[in-house]
GUVEXBA-758130 format. One record per residue (C-alpha): residue in three letters; x, y, z. Coordinates in Angstrom, 1 decimal, padded with zeros to 4 digits, m for minus. Layout:
BEGIN
+------+--------+--------+--------+
| sevo |      X |      Y |      Z |
+------+--------+--------+--------+
|  ALA |      X |      Y |      Z |
...
+------+--------+--------+--------+
This chain:
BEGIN
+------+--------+--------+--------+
| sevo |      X |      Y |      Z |
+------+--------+--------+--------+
|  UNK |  008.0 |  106.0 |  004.9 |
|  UNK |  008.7 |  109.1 |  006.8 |
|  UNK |  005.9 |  109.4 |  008.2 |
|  UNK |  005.3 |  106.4 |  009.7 |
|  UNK |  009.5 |  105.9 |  011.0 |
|  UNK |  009.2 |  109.5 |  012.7 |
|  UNK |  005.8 |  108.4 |  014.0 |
|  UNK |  006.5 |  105.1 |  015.8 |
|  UNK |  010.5 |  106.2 |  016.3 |
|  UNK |  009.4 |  109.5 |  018.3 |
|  UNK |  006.5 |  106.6 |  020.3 |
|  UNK |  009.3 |  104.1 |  020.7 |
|  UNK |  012.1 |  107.2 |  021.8 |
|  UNK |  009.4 |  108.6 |  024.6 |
|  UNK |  007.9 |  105.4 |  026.1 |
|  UNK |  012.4 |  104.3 |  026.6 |
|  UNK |  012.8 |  107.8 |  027.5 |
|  UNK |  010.2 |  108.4 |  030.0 |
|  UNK |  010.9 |  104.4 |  031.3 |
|  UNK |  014.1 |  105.5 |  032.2 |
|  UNK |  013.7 |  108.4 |  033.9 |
|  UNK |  011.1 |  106.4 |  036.2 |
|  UNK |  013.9 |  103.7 |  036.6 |
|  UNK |  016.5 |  106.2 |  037.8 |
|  UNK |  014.4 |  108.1 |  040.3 |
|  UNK |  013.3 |  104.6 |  041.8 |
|  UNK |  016.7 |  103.5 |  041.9 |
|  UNK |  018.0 |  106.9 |  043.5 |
|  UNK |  014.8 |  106.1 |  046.3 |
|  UNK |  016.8 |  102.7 |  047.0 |
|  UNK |  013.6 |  100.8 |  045.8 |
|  UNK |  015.3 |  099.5 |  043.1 |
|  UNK |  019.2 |  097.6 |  043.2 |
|  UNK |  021.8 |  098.3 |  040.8 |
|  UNK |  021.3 |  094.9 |  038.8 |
|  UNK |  017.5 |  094.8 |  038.8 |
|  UNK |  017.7 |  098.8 |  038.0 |
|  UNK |  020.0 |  097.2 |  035.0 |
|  UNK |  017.9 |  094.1 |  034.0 |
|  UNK |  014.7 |  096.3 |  033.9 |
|  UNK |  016.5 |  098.9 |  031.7 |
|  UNK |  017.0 |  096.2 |  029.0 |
|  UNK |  013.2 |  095.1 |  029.5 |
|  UNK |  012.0 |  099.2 |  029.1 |
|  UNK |  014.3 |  098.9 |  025.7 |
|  UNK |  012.5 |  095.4 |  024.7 |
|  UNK |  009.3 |  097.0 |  025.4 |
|  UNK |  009.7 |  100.4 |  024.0 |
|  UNK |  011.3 |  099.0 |  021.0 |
|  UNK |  008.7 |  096.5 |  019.9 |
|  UNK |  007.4 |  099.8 |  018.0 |
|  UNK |  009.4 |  098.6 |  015.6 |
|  UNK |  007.3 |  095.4 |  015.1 |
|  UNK |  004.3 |  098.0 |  014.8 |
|  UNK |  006.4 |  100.1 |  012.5 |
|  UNK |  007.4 |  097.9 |  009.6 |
|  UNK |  003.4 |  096.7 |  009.7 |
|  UNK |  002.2 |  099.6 |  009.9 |
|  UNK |  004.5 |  100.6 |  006.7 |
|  UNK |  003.5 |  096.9 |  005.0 |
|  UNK | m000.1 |  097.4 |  005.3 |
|  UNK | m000.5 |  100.9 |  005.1 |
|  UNK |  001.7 |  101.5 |  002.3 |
|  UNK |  003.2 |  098.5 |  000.3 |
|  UNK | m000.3 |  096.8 |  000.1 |
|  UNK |  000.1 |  094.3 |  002.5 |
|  UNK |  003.5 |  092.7 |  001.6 |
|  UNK |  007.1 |  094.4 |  002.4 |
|  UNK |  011.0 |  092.6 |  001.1 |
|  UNK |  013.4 |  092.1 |  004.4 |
|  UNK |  015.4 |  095.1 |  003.3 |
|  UNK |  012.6 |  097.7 |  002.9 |
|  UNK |  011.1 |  096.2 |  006.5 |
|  UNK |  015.1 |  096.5 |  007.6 |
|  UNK |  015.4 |  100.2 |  006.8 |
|  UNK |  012.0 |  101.4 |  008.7 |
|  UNK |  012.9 |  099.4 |  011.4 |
|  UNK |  016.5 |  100.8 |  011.3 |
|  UNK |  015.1 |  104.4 |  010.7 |
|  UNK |  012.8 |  103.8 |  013.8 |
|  UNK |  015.7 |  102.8 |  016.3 |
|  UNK |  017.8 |  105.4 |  015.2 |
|  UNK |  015.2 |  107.9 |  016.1 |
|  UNK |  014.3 |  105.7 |  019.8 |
|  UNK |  017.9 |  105.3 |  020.4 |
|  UNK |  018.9 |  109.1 |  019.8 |
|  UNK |  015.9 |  110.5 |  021.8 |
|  UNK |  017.4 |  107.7 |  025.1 |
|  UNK |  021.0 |  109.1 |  024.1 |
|  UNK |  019.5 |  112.9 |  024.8 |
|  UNK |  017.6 |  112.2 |  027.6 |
|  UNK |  020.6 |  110.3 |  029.5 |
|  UNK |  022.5 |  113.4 |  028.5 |
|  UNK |  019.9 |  116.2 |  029.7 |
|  UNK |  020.0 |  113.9 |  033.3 |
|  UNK |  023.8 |  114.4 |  033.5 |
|  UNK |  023.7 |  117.8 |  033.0 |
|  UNK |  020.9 |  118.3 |  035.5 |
|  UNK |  022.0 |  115.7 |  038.0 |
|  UNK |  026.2 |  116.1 |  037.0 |
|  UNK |  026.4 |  114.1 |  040.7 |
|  UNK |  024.0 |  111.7 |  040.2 |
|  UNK |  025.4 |  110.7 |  036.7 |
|  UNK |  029.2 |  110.0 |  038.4 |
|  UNK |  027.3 |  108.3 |  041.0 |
|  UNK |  025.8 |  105.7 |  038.6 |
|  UNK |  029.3 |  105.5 |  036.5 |
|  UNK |  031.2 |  104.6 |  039.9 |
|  UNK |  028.5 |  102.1 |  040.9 |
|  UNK |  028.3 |  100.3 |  037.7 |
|  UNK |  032.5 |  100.1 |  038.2 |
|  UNK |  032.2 |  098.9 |  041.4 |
|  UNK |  029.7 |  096.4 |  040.5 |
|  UNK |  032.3 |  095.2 |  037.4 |
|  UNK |  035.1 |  094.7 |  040.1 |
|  UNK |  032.4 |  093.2 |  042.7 |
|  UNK |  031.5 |  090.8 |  040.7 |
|  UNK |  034.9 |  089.5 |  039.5 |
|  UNK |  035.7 |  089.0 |  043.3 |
|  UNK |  033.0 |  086.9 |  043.4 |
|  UNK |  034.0 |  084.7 |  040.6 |
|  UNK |  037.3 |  084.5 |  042.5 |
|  UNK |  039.2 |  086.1 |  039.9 |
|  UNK |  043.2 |  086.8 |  040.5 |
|  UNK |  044.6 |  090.2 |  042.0 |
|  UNK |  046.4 |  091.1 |  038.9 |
|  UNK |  043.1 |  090.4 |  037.0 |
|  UNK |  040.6 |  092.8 |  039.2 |
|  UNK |  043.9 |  095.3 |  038.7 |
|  UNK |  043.9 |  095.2 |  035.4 |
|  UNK |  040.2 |  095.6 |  035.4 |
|  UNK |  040.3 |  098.6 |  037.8 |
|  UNK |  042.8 |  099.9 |  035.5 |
|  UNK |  039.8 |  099.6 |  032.4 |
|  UNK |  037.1 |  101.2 |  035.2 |
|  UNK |  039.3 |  104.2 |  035.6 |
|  UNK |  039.5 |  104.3 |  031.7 |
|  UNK |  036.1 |  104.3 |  031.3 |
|  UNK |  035.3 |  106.6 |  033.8 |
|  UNK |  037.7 |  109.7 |  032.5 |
|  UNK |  036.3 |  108.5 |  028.8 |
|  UNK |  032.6 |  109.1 |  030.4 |
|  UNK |  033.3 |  113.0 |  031.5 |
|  UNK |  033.9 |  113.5 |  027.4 |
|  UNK |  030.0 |  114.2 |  026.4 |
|  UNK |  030.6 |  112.8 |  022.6 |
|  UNK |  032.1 |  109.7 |  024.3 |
|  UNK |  029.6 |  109.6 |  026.7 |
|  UNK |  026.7 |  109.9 |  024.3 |
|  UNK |  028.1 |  107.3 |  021.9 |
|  UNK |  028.3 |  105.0 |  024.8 |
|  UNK |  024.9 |  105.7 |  026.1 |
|  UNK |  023.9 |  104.8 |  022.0 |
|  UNK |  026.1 |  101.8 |  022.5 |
|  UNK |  023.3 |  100.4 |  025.0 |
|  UNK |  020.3 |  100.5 |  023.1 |
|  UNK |  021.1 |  100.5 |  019.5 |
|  UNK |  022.1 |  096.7 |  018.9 |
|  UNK |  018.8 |  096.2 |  021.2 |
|  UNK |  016.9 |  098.1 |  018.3 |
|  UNK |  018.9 |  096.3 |  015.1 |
|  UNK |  018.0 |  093.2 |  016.7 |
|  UNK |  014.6 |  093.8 |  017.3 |
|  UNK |  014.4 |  095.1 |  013.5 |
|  UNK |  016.1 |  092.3 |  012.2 |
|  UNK |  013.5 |  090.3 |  013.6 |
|  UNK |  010.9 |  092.2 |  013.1 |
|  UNK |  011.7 |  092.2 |  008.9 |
|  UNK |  012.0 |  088.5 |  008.9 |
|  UNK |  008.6 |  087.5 |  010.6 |
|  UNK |  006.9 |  090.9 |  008.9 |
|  UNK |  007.8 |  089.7 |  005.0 |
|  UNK |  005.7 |  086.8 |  004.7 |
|  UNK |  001.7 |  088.2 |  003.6 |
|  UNK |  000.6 |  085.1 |  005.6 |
|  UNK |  001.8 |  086.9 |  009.5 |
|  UNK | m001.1 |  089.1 |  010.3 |
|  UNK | m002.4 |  090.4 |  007.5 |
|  UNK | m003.7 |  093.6 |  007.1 |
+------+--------+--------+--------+
């Protein structure tokens, strides 16, 4: 099982990695906005992760002779996006400390875009205050690197659980392409 979780983890970890690092320098040359840089960071994760799918098969056919139980499936999926999500977590931390004014850049946009778009909705004057308040929060939280890191794992982890919870349910019947 190790073989195959550090295998498609350390695949799944470079092609999110590598996506994002693509995404950020095309959003830093304006040719991407701030929500499509956002919806396409989700997509990269979608995409990247769907080695889990590969993962648990790979394990079922290659290992447990063609049939796998949910939980087994489960933990080489989790296994696998641990391993994606912490190699994303260290490359969004090797940016910041590279690109320190980049990284505050993106934090304050995403805050303004928070408050932007509760003006839009109309919301009240005490709510976008309150919600500035939360912003400010969050920003001071982000300069703590642990913080910071556990956020950045915050973004792509439930991505990968779902993703392997999927993945375990469709993957345990013989019957979904066999080996």
């Amino acid at each position: 099982m190790r073989k195959v979780t550090l295998i498609f983890g350390l695949l799944a970890g470079a092609i999110v990695s590598v996506l994002m690092v693509i995404g950020i320098a095309l959003y830093e040359a304006g040719v991407t906005t701030f929500y499509f840089s956002e919806l396409v960071g989700y997509a990269t994760m979608v995409i990247a992760l769907s080695m889990i799918f590969f993962g648990i098969k790979s394990y079922r056919d290659n290992y447990q002779k063609g049939a796998i139980n949910f939980w087994k499936g489960f933990q080489v999926g989790l296994l696998i996006a641990l391993i994606a999500s912490l190699m994303y977590a260290i490359t969004w931390e090797a940016y910041t400390q590279i690109r320190p004014a980049s990284s505050a850049s993106h934090i304050e946009k995403y805050a303004d875009s928070v408050i932007n778009k509760m003006r839009e909705k109309g919301a009240s004057a005490a709510d976008i205050d309150r919600e500035v308040e939360k912003m400010d929060d969050m920003k001071r939280m982000y300069q703590n690197p642990l913080i910071r890191f556990g956020m950045v794992l915050m973004e792509i982890l439930p991505v990968g659980i779902i993703i392997t919870l999927i993945s375990a349910a469709v993957l345990r019947k013989k019957e979904f392409l066999p080996a």
